[in-house]
Backbone bond lengths (Angstrom), bond angles and torsions (degrees), N, CA, C in turn:
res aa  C-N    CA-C-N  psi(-1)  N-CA   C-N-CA  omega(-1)  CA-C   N-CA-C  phi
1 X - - - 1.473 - - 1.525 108.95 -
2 X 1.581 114.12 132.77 1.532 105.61 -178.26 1.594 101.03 -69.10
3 X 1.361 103.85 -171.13 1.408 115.62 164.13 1.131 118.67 -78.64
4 X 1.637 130.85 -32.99 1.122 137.79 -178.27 1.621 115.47 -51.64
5 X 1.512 108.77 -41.83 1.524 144.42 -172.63 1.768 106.15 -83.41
6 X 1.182 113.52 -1.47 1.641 109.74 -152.65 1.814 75.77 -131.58
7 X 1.394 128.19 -34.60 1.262 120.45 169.65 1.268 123.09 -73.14
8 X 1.038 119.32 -24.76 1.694 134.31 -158.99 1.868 82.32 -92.38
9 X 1.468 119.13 -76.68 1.518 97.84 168.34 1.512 130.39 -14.16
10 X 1.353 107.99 -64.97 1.663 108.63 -153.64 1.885 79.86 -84.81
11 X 1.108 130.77 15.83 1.289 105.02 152.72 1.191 138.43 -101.32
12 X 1.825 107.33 -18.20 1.199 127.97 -160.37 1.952 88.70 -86.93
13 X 1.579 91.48 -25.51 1.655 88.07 -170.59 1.894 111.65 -73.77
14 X 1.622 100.29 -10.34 1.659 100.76 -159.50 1.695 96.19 -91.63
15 X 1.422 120.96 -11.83 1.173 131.62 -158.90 1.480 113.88 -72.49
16 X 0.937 125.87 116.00 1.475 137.20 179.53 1.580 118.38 -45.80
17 X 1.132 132.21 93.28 1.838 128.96 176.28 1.503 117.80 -16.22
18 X 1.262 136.83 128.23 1.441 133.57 168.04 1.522 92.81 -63.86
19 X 1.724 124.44 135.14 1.025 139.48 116.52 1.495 117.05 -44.76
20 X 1.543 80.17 113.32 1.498 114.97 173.41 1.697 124.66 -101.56
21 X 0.698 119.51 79.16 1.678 128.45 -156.45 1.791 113.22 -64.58
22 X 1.417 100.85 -24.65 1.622 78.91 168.24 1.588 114.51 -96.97
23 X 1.152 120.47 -4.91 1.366 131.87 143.16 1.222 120.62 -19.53
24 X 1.412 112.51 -62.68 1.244 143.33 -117.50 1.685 85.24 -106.22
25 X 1.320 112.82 -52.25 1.129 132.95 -165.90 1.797 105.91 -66.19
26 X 1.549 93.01 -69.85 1.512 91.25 168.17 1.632 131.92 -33.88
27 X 1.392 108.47 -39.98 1.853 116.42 179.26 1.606 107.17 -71.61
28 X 1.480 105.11 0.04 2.180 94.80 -158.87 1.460 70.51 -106.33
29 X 1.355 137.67 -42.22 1.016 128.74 -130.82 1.715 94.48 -97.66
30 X 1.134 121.94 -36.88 1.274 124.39 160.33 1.762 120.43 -53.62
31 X 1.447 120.93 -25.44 1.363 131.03 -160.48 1.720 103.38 -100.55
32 X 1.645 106.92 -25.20 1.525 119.38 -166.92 1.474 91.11 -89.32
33 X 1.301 113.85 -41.26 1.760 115.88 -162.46 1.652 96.32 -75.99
34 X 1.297 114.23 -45.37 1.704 95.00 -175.58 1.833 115.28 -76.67
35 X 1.420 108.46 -8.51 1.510 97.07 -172.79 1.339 105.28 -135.69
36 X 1.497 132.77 -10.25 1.019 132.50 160.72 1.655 122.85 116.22
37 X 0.880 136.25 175.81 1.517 126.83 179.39 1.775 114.16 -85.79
38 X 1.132 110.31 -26.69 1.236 109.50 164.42 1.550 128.31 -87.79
39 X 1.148 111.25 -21.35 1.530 116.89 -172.90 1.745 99.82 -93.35
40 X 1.675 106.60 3.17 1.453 89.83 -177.27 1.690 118.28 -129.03
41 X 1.763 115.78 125.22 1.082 104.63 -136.81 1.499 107.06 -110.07
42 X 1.286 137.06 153.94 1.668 126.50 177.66 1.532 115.31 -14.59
43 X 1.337 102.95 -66.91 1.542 120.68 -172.79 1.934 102.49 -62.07
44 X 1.391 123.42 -6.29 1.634 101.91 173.48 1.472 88.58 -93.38
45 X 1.158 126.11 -38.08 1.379 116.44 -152.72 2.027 108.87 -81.75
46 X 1.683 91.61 -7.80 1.803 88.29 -179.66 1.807 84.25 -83.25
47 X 1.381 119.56 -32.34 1.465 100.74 -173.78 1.294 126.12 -74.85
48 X 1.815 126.76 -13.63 1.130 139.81 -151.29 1.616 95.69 -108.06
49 X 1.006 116.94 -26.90 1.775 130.29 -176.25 1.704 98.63 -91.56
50 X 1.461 111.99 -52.33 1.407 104.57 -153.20 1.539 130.13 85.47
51 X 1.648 107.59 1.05 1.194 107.22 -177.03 1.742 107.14 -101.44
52 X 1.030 130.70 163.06 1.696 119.48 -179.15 1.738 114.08 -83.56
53 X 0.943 95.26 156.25 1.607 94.52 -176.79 1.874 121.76 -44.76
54 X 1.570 108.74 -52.73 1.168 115.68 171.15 1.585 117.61 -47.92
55 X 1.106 110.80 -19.63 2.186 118.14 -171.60 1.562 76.53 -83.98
56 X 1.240 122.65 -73.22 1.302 120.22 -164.44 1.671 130.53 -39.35
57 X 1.421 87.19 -46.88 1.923 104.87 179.70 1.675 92.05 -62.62
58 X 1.464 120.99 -53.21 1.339 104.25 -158.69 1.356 102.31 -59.31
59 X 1.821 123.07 -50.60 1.636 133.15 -164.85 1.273 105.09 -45.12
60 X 1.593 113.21 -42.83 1.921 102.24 -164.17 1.212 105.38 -160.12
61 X 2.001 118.29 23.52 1.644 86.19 136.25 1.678 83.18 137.49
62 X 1.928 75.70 -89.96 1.755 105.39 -171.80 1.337 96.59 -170.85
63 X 1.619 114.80 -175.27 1.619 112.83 -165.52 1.629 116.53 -70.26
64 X 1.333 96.28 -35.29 1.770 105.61 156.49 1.342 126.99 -28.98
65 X 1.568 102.58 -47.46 1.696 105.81 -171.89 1.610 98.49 -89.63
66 X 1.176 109.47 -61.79 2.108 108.16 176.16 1.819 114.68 -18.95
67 X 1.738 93.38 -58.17 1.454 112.26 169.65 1.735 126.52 -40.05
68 X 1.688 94.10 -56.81 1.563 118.64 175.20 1.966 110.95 -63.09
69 X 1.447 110.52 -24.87 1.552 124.67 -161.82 1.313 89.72 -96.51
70 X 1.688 127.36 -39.36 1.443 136.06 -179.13 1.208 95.93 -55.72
71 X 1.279 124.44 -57.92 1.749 116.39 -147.08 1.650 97.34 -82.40
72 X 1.274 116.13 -31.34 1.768 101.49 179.39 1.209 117.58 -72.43
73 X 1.830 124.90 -17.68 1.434 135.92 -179.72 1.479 94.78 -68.03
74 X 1.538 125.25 -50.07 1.070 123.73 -167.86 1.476 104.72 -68.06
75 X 1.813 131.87 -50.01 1.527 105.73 -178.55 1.368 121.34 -79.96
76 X 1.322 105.39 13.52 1.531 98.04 166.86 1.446 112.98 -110.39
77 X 1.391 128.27 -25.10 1.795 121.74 149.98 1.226 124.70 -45.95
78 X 1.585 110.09 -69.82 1.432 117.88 175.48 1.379 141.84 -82.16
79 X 1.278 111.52 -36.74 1.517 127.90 176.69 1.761 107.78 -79.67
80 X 1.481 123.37 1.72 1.485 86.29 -157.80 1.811 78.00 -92.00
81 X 1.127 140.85 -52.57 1.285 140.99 -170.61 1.646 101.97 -35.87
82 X 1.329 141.94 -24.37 0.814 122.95 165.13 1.413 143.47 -101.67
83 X 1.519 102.05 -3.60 1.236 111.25 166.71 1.624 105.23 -112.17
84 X 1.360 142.50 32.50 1.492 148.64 133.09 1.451 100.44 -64.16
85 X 1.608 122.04 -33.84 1.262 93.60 -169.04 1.655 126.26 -81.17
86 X 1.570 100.12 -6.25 1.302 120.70 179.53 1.517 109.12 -60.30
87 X 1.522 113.48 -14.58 1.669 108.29 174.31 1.011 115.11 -146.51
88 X 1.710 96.58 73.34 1.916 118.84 177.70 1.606 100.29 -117.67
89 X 1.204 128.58 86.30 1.270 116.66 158.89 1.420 148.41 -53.18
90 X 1.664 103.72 -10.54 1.142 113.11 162.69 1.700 113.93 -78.52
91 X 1.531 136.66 12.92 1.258 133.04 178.13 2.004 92.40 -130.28
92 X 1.431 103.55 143.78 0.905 124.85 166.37 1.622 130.38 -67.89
93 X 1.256 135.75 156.22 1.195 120.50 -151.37 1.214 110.17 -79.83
94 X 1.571 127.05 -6.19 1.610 152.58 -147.12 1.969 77.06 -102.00
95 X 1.304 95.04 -56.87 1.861 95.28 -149.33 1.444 104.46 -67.09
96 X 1.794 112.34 -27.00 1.327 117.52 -160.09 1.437 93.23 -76.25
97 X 1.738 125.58 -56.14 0.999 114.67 -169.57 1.614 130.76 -37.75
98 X 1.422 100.08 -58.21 1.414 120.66 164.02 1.338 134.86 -37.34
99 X 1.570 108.51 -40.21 1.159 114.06 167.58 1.262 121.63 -86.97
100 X 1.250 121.96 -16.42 1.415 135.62 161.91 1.777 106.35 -71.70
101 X 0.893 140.93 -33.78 1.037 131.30 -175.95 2.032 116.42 -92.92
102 X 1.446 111.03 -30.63 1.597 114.34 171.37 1.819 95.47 -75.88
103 X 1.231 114.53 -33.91 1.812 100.23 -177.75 1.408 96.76 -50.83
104 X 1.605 104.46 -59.37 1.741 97.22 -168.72 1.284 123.31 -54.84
105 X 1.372 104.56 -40.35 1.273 104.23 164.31 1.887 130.62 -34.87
106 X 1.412 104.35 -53.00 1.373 117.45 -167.25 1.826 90.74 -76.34
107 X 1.393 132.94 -39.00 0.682 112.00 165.75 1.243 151.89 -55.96
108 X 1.424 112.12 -22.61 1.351 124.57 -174.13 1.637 111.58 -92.28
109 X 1.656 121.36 -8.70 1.063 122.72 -163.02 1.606 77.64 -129.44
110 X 0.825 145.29 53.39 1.526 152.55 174.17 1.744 107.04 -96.36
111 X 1.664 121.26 113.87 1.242 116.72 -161.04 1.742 101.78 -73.32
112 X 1.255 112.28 -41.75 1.773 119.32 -179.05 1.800 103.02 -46.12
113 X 1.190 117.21 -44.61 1.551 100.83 162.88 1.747 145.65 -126.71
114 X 0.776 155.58 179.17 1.767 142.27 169.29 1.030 98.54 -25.07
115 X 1.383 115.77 145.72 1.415 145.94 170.70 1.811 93.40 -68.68
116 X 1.740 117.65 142.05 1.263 117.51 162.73 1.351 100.31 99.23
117 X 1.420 100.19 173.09 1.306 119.20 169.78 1.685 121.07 -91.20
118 X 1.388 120.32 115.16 1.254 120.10 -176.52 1.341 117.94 -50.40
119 X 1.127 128.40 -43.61 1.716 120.00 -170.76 1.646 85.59 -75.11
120 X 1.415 136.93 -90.88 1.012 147.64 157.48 2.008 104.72 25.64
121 X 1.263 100.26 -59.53 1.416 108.85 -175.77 1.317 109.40 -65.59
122 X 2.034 101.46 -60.85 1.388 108.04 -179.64 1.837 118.36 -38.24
123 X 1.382 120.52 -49.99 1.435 132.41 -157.56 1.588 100.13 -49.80
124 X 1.466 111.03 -54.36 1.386 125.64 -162.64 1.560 104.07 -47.97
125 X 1.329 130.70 138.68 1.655 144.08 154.56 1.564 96.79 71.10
126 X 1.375 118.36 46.65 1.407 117.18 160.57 1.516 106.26 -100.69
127 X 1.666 97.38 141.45 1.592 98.20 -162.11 1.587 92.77 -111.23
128 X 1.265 109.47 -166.98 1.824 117.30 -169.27 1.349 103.58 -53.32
129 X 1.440 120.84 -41.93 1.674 99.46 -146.64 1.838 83.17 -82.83
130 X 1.196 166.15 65.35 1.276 164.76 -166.91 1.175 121.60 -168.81
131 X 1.473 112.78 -0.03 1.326 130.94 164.00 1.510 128.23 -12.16
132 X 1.391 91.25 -61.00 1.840 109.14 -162.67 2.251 93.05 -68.64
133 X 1.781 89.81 -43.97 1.570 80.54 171.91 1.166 127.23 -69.60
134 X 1.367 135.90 -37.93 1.399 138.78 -177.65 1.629 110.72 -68.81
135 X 1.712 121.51 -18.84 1.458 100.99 177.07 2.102 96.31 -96.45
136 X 1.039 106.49 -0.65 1.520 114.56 -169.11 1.750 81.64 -77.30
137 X 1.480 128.77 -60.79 1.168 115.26 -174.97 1.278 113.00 -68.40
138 X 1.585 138.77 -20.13 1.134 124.04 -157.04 1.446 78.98 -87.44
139 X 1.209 145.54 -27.03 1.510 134.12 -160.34 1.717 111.53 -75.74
140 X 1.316 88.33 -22.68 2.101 107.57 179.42 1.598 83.65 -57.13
141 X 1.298 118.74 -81.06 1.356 135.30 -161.64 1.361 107.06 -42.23
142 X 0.852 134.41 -61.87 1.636 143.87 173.32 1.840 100.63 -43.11
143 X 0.901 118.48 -75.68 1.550 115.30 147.26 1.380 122.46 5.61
144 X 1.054 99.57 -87.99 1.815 114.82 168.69 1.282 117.76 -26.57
145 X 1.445 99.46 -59.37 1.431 114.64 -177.20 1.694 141.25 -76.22
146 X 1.948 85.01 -14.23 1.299 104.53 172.73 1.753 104.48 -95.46
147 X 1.319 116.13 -41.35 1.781 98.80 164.71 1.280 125.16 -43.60
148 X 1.487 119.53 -48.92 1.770 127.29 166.24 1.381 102.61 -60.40
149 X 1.030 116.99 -35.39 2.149 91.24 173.32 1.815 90.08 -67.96
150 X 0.706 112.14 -86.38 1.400 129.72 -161.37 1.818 95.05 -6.46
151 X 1.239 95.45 -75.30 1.478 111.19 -179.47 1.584 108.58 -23.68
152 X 1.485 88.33 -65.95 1.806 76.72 -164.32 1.583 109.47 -80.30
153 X 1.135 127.37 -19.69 1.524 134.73 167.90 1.863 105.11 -43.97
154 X 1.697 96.23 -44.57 1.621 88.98 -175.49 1.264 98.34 -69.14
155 X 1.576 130.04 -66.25 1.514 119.77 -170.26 1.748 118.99 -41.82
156 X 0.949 129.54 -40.53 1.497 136.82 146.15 1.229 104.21 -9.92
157 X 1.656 126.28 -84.86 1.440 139.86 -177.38 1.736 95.68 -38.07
158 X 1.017 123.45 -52.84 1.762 136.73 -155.03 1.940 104.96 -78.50
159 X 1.400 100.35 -26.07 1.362 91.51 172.85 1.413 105.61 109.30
160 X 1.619 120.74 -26.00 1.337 115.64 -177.57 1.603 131.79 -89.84
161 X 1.261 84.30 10.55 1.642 110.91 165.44 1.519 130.05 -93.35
162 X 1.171 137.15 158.23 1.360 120.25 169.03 2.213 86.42 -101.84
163 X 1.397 80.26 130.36 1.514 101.47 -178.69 1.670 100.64 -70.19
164 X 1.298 137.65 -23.37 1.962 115.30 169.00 1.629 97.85 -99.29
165 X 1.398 132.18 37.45 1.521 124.10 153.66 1.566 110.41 -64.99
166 X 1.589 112.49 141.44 1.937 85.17 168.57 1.331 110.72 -107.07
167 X 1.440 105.59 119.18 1.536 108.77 -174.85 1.289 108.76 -43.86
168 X 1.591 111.68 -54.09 1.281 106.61 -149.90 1.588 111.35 -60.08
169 X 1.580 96.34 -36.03 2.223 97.90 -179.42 1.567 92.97 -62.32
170 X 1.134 137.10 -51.94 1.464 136.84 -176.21 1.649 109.88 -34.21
171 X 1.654 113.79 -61.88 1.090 130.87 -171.00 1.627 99.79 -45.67
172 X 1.498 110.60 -62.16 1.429 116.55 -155.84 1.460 115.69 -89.37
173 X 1.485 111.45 0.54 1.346 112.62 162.93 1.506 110.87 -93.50
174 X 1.511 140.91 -21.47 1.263 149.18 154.67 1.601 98.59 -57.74
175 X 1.440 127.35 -81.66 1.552 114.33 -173.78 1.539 116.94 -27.36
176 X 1.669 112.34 -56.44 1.930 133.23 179.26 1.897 82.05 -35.36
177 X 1.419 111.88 -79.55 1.410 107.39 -165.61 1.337 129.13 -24.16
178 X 1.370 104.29 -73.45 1.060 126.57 153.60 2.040 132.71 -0.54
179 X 1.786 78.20 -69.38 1.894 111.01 164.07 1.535 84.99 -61.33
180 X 1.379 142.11 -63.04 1.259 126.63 -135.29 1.789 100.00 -75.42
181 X 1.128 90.50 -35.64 1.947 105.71 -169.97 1.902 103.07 -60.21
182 X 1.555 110.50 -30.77 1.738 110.72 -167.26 1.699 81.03 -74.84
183 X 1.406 119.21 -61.22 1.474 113.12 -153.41 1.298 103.64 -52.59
184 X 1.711 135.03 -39.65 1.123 143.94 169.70 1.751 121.98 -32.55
185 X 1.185 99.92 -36.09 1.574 106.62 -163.28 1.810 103.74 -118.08
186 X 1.364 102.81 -14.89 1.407 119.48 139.77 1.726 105.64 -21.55
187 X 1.445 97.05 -87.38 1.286 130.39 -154.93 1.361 103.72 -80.83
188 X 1.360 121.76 6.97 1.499 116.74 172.38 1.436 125.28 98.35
189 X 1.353 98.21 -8.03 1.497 101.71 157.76 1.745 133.26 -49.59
190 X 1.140 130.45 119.04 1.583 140.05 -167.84 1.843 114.71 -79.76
191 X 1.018 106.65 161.92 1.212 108.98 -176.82 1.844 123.16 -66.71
192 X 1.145 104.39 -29.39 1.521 117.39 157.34 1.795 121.04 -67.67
193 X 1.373 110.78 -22.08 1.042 110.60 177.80 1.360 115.38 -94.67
194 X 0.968 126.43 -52.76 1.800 137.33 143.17 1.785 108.34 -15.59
195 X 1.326 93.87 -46.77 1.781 92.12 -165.50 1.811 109.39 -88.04
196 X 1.519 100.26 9.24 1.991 114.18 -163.33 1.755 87.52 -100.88
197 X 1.836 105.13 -25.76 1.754 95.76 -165.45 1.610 99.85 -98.46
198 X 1.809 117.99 -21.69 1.495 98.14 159.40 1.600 119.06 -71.75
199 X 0.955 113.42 -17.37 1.751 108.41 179.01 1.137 104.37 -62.21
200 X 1.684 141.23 -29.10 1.626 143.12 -156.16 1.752 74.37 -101.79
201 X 1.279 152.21 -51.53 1.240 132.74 -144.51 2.099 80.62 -79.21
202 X 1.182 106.84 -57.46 1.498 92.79 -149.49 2.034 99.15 -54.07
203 X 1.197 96.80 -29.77 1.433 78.67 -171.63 1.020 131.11 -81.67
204 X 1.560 108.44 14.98 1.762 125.34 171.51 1.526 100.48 -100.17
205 X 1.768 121.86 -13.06 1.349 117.87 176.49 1.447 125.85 -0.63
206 X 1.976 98.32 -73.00 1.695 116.53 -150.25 1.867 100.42 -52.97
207 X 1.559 103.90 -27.43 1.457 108.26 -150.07 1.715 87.99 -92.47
208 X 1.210 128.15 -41.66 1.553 127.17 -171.29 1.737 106.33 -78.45
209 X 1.082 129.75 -23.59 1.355 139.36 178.88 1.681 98.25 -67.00
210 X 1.166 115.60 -29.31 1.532 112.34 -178.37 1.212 136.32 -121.56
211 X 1.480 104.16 18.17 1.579 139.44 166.53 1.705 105.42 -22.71
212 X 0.895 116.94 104.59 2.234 106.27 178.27 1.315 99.12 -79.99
213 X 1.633 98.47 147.73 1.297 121.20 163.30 1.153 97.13 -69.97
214 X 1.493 115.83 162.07 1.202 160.41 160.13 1.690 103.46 -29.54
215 X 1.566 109.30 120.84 1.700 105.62 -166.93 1.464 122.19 47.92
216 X 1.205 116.57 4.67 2.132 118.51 -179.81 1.302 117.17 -33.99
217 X 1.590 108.49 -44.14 1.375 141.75 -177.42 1.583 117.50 -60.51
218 X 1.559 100.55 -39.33 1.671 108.49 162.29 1.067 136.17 -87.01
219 X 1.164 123.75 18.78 0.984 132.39 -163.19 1.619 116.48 -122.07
């Protein structure tokens, strides 16, 4: 090896790694979802990334922001496939639901990462000083629940709704599910088993699709 070639080595070797940020993102987000936002501390996440603390402070802040950068990596990895399907007009509101609910399913019992739903997980055993995070997640959730109004509010307009359903109880008994399906797979529940408790929801469909609002009846 010349010298020329033997320098160019020991430089390429002295050279500092590009920070790679969705990298970066993926390892917090894997480290926050299995142990939580409180149980997880600067020093796991400089070890779980590999990047040094100072890359980090500059990227997002403090663990607050990594946390805050975690949860949008996550609804844009995981969640968006399931809420695209919320605006397929070629599927019926029967098929969309359903298929919106076994995706989540497969997602939440998905072996490549934690069992459950990450925000879902995160929320649980946050104490006072975590405030700003616990209404930041409760606002995710509310979210959820306001796309499922939305959803069926639009089919309403379209005719394929019964116009006195109340979305909104509709909405928030689908989100509850949902909650019920993360704690499920929490606890070790499998993807076949997950997919045995949407079969009992769809086949109560005809009767939950037509849930009355509030006074419907008096009207």
């Amino acid at each position: 090896m010349s010298t020329e070639q033997t320098a160019l080595v020991r430089k390429c070797r002295g050279r500092p790694k590009q920070f790679d940020r969705g990298t970066a993102l993926s390892k917090a987000l894997n480290l926050f979802w299995r142990h939580g936002y409180e149980a997880t501390s600067l020093a796991d996440l400089v070890e779980a990334t590999g990047a040094k603390a100072p890359t980090l402070y500059a990227e997002f802040g403090n663990k607050e922001g990594m946390f805050r950068a975690a949860v949008e990596h996550y609804l844009a990895t995981f969640y968006e496939k399931s809420f695209c399907l919320l605006s397929r007009p070629d599927l019926s509101v029967e098929q969309v639901i359903e298929k919106y609910l076994r995706t989540t399913a497969e997602m939440f019992t998905d072996c490549s990462t934690p069992s459950g739903c990450f925000i879902i997980n995160a929320a649980s055993g946050m104490s006072a000083a975590s405030q700003d995070i616990a209404e930041m997640l409760r606002g995710r959730h509310l979210a959820q629940e306001r796309t499922l109004f939305e959803f069926f509010e639009k089919r309403k307009l379209s005719g394929e709704f019964p116009n006195a359903t109340d979305s909104s109880l509709l909405a928030k008994y689908i989100a509850t599910f949902v909650q019920g399906m993360s704690v499920q797979a929490r606890d070790g529940a499998d993807t076949e088993q997950l997919g045995r408790i949407v079969d009992i929801l769809m086949h109560a469909w005809p009767q939950l699709r037509s849930v009355p609002m509030p006074d419907a009846g008096t009207h």
